[in-house]
KOLFIPA-926772 format. One record per residue (C-alpha): residue number from 0; residue in one letter; x negated, y negated, z. Coordinates in pm, whole numbers, plus 50000, padded with zeros to 5 digits. Example, Ala and Ser with C-alpha at 12.3 -4.5 7.8 and 13.67 -1.06 7.14 Angstrom:
2
  seq  type      X      Y      Z
    0     A  48770  50450  50780
    1     S  48633  50106  50714
This chain:
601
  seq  type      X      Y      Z
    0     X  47495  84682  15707
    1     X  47612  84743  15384
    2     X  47346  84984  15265
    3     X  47412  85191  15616
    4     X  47793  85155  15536
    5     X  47680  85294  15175
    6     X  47453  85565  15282
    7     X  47763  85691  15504
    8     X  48015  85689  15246
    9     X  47818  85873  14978
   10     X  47712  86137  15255
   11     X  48090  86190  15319
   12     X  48102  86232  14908
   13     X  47843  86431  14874
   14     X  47990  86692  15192
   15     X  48343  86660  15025
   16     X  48177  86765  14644
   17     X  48017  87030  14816
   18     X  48324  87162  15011
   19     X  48535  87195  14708
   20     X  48265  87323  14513
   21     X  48253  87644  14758
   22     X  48613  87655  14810
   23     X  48652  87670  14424
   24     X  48361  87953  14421
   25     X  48555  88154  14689
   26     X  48902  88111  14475
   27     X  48712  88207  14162
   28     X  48486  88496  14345
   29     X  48869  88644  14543
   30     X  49030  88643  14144
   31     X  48726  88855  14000
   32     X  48777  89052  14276
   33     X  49113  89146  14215
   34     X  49082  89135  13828
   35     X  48779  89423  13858
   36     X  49008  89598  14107
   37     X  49284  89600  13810
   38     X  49068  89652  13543
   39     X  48942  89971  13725
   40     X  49276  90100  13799
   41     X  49358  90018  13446
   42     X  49041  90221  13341
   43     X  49072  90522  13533
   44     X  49433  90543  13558
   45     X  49552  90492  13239
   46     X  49445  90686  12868
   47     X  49248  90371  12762
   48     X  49189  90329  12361
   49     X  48830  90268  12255
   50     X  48990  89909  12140
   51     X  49077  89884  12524
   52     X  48770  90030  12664
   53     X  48569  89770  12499
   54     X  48777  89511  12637
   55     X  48711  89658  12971
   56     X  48343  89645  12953
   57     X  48353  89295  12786
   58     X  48572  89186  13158
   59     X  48332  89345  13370
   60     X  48025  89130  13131
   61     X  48232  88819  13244
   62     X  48243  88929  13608
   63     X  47938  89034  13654
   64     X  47827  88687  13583
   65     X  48059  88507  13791
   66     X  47927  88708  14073
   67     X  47561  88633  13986
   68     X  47608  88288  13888
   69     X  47832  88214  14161
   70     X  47603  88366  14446
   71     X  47338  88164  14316
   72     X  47530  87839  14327
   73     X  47669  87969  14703
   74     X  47281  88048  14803
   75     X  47190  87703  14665
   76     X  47439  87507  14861
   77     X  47436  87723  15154
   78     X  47048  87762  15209
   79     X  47027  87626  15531
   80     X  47279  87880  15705
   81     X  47305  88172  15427
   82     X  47025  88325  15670
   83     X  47223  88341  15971
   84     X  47454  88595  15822
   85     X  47392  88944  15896
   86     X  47421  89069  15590
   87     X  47223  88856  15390
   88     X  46928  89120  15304
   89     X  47225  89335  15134
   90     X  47361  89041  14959
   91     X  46997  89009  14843
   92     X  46970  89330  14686
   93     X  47282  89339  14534
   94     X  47196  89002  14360
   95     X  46885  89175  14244
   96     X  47099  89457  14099
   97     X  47346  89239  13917
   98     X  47053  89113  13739
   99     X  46888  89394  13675
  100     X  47232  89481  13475
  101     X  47269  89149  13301
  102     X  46920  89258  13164
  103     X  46950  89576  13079
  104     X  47253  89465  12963
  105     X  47193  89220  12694
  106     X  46907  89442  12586
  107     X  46981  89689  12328
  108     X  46972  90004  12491
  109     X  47097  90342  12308
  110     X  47432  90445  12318
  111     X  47334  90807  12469
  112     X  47047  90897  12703
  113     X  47050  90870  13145
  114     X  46947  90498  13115
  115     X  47305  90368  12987
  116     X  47506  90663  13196
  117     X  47310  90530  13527
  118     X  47370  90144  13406
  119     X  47734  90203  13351
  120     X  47795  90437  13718
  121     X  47571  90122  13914
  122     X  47737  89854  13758
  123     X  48143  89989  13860
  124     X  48002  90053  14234
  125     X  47809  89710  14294
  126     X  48108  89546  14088
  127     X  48372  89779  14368
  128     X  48137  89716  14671
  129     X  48118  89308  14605
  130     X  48538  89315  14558
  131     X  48548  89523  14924
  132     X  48334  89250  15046
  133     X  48507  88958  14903
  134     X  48875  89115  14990
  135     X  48780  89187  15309
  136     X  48642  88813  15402
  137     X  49007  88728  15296
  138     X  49190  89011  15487
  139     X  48989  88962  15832
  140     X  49047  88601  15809
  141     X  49443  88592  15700
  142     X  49492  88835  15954
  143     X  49284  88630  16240
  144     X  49487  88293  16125
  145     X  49792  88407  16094
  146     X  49877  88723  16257
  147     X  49861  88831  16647
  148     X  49573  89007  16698
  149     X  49778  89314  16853
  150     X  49980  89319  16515
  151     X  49645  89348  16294
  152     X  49589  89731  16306
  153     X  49925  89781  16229
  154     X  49961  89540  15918
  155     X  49625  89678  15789
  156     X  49703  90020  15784
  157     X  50081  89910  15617
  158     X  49855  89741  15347
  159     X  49605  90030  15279
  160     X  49935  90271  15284
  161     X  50094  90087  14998
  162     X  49806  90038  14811
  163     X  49704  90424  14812
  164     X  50105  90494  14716
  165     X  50039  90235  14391
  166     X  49701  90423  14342
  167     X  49856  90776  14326
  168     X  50117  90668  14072
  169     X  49856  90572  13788
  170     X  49940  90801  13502
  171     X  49592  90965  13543
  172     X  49611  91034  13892
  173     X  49863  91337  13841
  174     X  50007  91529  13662
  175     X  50361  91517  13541
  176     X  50625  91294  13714
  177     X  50550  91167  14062
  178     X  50842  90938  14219
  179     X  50708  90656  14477
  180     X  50916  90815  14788
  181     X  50646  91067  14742
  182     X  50355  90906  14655
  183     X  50402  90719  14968
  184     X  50487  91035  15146
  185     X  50149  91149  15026
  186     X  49949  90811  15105
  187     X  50129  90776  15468
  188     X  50009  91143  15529
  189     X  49625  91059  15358
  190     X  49536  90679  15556
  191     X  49731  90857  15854
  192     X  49542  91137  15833
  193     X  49808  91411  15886
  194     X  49798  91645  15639
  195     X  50152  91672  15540
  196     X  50270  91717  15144
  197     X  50511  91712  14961
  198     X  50331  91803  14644
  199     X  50053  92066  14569
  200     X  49737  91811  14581
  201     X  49570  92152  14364
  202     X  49846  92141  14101
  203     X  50058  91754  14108
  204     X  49700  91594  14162
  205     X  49429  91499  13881
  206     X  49060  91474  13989
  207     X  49128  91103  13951
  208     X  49427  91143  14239
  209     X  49234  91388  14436
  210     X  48922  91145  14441
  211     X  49165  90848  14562
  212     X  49347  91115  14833
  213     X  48999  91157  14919
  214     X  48942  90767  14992
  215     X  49236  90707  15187
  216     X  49148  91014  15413
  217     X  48772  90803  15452
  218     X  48934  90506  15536
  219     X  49202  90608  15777
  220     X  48963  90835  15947
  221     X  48720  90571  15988
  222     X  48971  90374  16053
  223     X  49113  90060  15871
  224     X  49020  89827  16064
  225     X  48689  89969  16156
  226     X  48637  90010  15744
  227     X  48740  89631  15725
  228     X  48596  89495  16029
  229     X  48251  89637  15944
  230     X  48238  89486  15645
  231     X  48382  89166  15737
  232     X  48079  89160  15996
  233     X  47849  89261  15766
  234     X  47852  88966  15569
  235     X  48081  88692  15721
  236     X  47954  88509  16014
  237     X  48270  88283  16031
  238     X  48509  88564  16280
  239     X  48738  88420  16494
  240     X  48710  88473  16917
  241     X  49049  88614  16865
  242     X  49007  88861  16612
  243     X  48668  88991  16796
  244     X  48923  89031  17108
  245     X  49132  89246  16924
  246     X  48836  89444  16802
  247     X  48683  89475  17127
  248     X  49018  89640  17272
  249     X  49045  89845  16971
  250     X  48692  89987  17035
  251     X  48753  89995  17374
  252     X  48397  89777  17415
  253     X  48288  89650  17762
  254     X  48125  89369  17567
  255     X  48211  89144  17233
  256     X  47848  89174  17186
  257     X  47863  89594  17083
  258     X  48116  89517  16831
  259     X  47916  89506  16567
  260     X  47660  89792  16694
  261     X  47979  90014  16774
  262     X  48124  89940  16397
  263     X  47788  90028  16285
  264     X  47720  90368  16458
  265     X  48092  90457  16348
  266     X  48035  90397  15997
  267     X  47681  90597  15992
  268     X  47756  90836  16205
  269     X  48079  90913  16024
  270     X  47902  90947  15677
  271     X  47602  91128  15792
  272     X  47818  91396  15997
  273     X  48008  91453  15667
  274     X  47719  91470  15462
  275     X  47558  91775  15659
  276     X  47904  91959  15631
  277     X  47904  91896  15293
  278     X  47605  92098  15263
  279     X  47672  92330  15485
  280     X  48021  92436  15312
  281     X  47874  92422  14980
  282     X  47591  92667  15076
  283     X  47905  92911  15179
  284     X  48129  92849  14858
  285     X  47862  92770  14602
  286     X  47923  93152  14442
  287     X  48270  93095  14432
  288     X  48271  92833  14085
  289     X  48428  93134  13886
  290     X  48672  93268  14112
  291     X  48857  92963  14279
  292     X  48678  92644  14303
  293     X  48633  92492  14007
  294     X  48351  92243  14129
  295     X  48200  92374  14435
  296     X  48006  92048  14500
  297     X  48327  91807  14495
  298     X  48538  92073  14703
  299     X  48284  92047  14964
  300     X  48254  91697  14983
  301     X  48603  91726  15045
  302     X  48691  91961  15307
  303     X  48411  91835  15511
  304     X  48591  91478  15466
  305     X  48952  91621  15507
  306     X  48803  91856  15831
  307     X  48634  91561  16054
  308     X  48879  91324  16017
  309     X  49124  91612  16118
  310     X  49346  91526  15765
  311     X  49366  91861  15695
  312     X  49441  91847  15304
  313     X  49283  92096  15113
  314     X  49242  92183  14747
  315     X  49330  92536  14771
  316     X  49686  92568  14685
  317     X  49743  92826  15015
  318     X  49544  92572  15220
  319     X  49264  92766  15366
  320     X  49445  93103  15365
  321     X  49362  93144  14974
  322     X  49262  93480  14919
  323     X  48918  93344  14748
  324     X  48827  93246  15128
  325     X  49003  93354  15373
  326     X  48766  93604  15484
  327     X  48466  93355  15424
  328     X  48414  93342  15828
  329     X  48127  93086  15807
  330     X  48313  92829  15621
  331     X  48596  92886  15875
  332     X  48341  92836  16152
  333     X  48132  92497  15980
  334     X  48553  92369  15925
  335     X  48633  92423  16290
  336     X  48288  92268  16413
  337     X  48392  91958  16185
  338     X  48732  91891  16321
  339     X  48613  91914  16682
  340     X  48303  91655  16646
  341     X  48592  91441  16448
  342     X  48845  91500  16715
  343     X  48608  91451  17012
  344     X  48574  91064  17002
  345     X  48297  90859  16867
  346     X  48272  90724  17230
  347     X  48168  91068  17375
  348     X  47936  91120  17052
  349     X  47762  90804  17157
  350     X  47760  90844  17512
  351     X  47570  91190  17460
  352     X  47353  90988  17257
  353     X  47296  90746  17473
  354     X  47198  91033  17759
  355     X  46976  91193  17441
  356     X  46761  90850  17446
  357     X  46733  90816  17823
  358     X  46603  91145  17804
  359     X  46374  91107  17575
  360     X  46263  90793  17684
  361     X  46153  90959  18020
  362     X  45941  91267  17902
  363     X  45723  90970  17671
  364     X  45680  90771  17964
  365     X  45612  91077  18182
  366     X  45367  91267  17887
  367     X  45232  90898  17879
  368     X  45136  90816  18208
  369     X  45333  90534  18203
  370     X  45496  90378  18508
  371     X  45788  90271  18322
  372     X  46062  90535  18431
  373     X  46407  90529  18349
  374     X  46618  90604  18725
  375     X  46712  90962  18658
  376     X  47045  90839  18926
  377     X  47204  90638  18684
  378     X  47534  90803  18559
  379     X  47526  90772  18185
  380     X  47805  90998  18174
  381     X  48127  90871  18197
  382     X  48439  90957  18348
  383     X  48610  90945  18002
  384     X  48361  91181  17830
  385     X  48336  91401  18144
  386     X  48733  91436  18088
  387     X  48715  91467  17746
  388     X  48448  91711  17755
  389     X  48635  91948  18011
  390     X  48996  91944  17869
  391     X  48831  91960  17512
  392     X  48666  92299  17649
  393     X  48959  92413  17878
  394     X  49242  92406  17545
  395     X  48971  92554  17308
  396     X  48885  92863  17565
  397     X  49240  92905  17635
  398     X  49398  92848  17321
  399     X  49175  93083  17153
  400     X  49225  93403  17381
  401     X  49631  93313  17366
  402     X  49622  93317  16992
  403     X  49436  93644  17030
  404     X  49699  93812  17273
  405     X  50001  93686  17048
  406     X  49874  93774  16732
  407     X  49602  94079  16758
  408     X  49898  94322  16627
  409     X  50055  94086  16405
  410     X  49842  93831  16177
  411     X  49502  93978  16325
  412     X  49586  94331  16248
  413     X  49337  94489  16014
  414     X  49054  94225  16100
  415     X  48696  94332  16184
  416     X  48622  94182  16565
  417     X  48432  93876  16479
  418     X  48721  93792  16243
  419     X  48978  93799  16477
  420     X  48737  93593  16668
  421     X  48724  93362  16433
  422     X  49099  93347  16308
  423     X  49189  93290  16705
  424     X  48915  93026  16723
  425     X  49060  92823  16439
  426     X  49406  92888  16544
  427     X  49303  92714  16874
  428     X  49111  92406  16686
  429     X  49311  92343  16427
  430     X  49629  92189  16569
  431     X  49397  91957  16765
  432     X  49480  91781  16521
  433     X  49322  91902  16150
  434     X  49662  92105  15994
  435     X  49413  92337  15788
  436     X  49566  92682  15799
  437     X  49425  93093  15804
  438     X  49813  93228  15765
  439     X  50098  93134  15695
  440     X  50241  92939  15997
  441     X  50543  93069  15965
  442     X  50510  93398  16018
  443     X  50357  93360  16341
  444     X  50485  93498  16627
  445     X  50730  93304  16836
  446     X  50481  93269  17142
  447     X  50202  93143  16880
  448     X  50420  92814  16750
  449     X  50516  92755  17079
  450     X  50135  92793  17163
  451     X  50104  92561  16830
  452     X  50355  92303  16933
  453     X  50188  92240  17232
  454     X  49850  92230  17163
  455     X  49963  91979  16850
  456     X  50113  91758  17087
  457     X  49828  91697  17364
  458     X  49590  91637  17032
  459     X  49260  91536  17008
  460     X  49033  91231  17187
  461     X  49052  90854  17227
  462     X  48897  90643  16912
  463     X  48844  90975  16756
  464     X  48998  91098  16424
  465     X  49251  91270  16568
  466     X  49626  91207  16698
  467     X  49843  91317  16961
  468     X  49931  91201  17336
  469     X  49505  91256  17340
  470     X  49326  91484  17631
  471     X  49235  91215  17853
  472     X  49616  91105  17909
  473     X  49728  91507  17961
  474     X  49461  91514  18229
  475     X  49525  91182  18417
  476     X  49900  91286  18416
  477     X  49809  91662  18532
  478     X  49586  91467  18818
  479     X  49883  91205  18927
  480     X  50133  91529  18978
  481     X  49858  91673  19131
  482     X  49805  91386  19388
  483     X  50148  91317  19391
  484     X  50199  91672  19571
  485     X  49901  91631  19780
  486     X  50030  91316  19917
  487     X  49742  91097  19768
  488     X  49799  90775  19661
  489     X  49533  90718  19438
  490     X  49462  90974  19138
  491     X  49084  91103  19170
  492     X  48878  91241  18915
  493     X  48497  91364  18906
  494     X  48449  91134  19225
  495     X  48601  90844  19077
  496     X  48937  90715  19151
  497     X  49140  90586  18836
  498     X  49295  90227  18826
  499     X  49705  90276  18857
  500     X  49673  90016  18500
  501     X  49557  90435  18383
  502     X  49782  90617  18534
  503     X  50063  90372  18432
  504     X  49954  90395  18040
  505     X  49921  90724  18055
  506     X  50295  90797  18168
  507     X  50386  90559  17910
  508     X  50251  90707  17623
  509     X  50388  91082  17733
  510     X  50750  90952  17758
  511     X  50727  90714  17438
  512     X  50619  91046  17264
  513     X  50872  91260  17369
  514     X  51162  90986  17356
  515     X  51065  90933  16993
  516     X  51012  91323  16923
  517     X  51359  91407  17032
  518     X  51541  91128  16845
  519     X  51332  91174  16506
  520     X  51437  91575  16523
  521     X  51801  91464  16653
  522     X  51788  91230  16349
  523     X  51622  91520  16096
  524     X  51890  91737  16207
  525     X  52182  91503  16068
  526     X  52003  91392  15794
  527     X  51832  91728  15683
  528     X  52109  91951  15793
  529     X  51989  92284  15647
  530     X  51673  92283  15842
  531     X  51660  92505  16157
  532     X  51598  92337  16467
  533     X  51256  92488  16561
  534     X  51140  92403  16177
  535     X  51230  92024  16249
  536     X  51097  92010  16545
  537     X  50736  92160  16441
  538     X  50754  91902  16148
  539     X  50834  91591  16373
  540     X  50554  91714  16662
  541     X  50285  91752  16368
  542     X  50352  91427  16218
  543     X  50344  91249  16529
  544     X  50092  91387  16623
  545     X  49873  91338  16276
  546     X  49823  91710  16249
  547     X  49955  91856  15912
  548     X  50108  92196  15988
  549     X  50423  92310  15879
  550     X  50637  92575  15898
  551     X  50711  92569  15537
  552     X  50933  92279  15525
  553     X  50761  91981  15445
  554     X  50803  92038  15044
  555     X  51200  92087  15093
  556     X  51243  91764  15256
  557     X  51520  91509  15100
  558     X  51480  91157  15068
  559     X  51549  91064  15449
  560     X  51378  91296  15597
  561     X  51084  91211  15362
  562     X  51117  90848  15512
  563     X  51183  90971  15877
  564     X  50838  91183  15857
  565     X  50674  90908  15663
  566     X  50770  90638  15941
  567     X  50660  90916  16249
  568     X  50323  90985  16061
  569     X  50279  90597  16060
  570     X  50359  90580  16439
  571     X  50158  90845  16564
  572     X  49855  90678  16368
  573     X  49871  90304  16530
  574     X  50031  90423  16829
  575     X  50331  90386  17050
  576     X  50125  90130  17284
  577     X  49980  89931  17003
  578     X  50260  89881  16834
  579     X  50476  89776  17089
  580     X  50255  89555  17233
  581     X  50237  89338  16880
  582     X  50622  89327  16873
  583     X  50683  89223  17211
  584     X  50566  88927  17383
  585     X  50317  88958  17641
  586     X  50338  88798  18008
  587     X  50025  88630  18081
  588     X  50057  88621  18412
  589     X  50321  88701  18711
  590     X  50343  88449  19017
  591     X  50569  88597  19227
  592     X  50697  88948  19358
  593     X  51048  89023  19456
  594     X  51075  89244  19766
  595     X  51023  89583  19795
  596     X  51303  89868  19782
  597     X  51271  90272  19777
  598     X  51493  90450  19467
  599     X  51611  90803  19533
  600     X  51373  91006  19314
């Protein structure tokens, strides 16, 4: 009895040693972390002495083996269920690269030569992509304990936000004096993808600042918690029911068990889309180096960034109406092609794909012989990318032959055909909702920025990169007046009827929009009393709507109306509906009705 009562009591010893062993390794692993997050900040933000630099590269020695050491200990006590996680095959790998360093590290390599370049570039990205992965473990799971799920997206993108604003600040990250009002002007306007500035990125910004302008465009067009979430997944089994609700609405999943699939084609898809229009724009500005782009490689990289996530920043100081391209029609038309795939929605991009593979599937089987067919009656299609697809189409077709009618004797004059083609193409894309500019906005014509204004404020897709009202709640609303005069009760679309939960939303979202557009420009036009009412109203529509054009006003804003545009950008990024769902408490349920009455309409 004794030796049983033994046994027991050492067991519950043993688990207890071992639980603050790994709690201690996850404290230790979260400091290193944050220290190699400082240290690299301090590095590449700051003129760092050789005396300094050495103490730099001494840190990262200590880190790296923490991290090694550490993972080791965490693989040794966790060897029984380290295999269940889904990223274990990366943590693997990266193990095998930390040691590879500590090697090649204590060796004594030469000071010059690609060998101690390629050591030095590997070991700051494995040492930045195990901090993500640690940080993020602690983000998903704060936010899942002790924040409502609704509340998440909005406190993640509020973190990301404030760290870009701390980011852009660094010494080395511009040039001369920034104050923080702007630098979070100019990080509200990069995670929220808008496009708005307050600084000339070309002039005020350093490589340094451009490459972290460039990050924060990444991550809020992937989308912060999409960025997060995937990683969290990745390589953390431990995520609550809750938070994997939250995701599932946010991805707008039928199942919790896509999550991680969805996460993953957005991620891929994102970086391989932006690869390929990387290349393409550097094969169409790669003779420019002497003229105007002082590294033809990094500018593409950017654009093609800054176009499908419809951010619209640009490192031109005239945007894309710089004289060095502004008759460059291809890289006008690979820019356009960018912001539409990124304003489209990654659901529709799947859903094709999905349609692709059953496709596909069918012709093997058929080629094959094989009895294994694929019903050809299914409908793979859905309603939302059928609606997408059409208004996408409809505001493209007609927004490009109205630009054309307002402007072919004004901004167009001169042009050859296919530039005028292309100018009114672009003028129809971009407000959907990139910001990148041909001309100067505001010398358009009257009927153009009312044509802009509108076409800004209907925006791109759902779950896509893009802001505004979005296409599929202008079309359900179109469809409700529609049915509304035909005497229909229920609003039907492509032989579906919609659930009045839609149409409901929908009406929503239009008058949120417009109730906060008219008191932000109300508001703009105490506080910013020397703007003209059609130039605050243009700025308040494109930052609401994440788009990024201006009619030349967004660089003469004051303080408040800095902080009015910052807080609009920030709304028109989470969302009206999101964000009033996480501050107001949700009814679970309703047991009873009251009685019925008719109001005088």
């Amino acid at each position: 009895m004794l030796s049983a009562e033994f046994a027991y009591r050492l067991g519950t010893l043993r688990r207890l040693v071992l639980k603050v062993i790994g709690k201690s390794i996850s404290i230790v692993f979260i400091l290193a972390a944050l220290a190699t997050l400082g240290l690299m900040a301090y590095e590449f933000g700051y003129a760092v002495s050789e005396t300094g630099q050495k103490l730099v590269e001494e840190s990262f020695q200590i880190i790296l083996r923490i991290f090694f050491y550490g993972s080791l200990v965490n693989i040794a006590l966790e060897r029984k269920n380290i295999w269940r996680e889904k990223g274990v095959w990366v943590e693997i790998i990266v193990l095998l690269l930390l040691l590879l360093i500590l090697i090649t590290r204590s060796s004594h390599l030469p000071d010059q030569g690609w060998l101690p370049k390629t050591n030095h570039i590997l070991m700051h990205i494995l040492l930045l992509l195990i901090s993500i992965i640690q940080l993020s473990k602690v983000l998903v799971t704060t936010f899942q304990r002790r924040i409502r799920p609704e509340m998440t997206f909005t406190y993640s993108f509020l973190l990301f936000i404030l760290m870009g604003a701390v980011l852009l600040m660094l010494p080395r990250a511009h040039q001369g004096t920034l104050s923080f009002i702007d630098a979070l002007f100019m990080s509200t306007s990069a995670v929220c993808i808008t496009g708005l500035t307050v600084i000339d990125i070309s002039v005020n910004l350093t490589t340094t600042g451009q490459v972290i302008l460039l990050l924060l465009i990444q991550i809020g067009g992937i989308g912060v918690m999409t960025f997060t979430s995937f990683i969290a997944l990745s390589f953390f089994t431990q995520t609550s029911f809750n938070d994997q609700m939250a995701l599932k609405n946010i991805l707008s999943e039928e199942s919790m068990n896509n999550i991680f699939r969805t996460l993953l084609y957005t991620f891929f898809t994102t970086l391989t889309v932006e690869a390929v229009g990387a290349w393409l724009i550097w094969l169409s500005v790669k003779n420019l180096e002497n003229e105007a782009i002082a590294n033809p490689l990094f500018f593409s990289v950017f654009h093609s960034v800054s176009a499908f996530c419809n951010a619209g920043f640009s490192l031109l100081p005239d945007n894309l109406s710089h004289l060095a391209i502004r008759h460059l029609y291809k890289f006008q038309w690979w820019i356009s092609i960018l912001i539409i795939l990124g304003g489209i929605g990654f659901p529709i991009v799947f859903n094709y794909g999905k349609l692709l593979n059953h496709k596909i599937r069918n012709v093997f089987y058929r080629i094959t012989g094989s009895s294994k067919r694929m019903p050809s009656h299914v409908r793979i299609v859905s309603t939302t990318t059928r609606i997408v697809i059409t208004t996408t189409a409809f505001l493209l077709v007609g927004g490009t032959l109205l630009y054309w009618l307002a402007e072919n004797h004004h901004s167009l004059a001169g042009l050859p055909w296919n530039g005028k083609l292309i100018y009114s193409f672009f003028g129809a894309v971009t407000p959907r909702t990139a910001g990148f500019n041909l001309t100067d906005t505001a010398a358009l014509m009257p009927a153009t920025i009312a044509l802009t204004l509108f076409l800004m404020w209907i925006g791109a897709s759902p779950l896509s990169t893009g802001g505004g009202i979005k296409t599929t709640t202008f079309t359900i609303a179109v469809k409700n007046i529609l049915s509304t005069l035909q005497g229909k009760d229920k609003v039907e679309i492509f032989k579906r009827h919609l659930p009045s939960q839609n149409v409901r939303r929908a009406h929503a979202i239009i008058l949120l929009s417009l109730l906060w557009i008219g008191a932000a420009t109300l508001l703009l036009a105490f506080l910013v009393p020397y703007g003209q009412v059609t130039q605050l109203l243009f700025e308040v529509v494109s930052a609401i709507s994440t788009v990024g054009l201006t009619l030349d006003f967004t660089p003469h804003l004051n303080t408040a109306g800095k902080i009015i545009i910052s807080l609009t950008m920030f709304i028109g990024r989470v969302g009206f509906i999101s964000l009033l769902a996480g501050l107001i408490h949700q009814q679970s349920s309703q047991d009873y009705t009251y009685a019925e009455d008719n109001v005088i309409l």
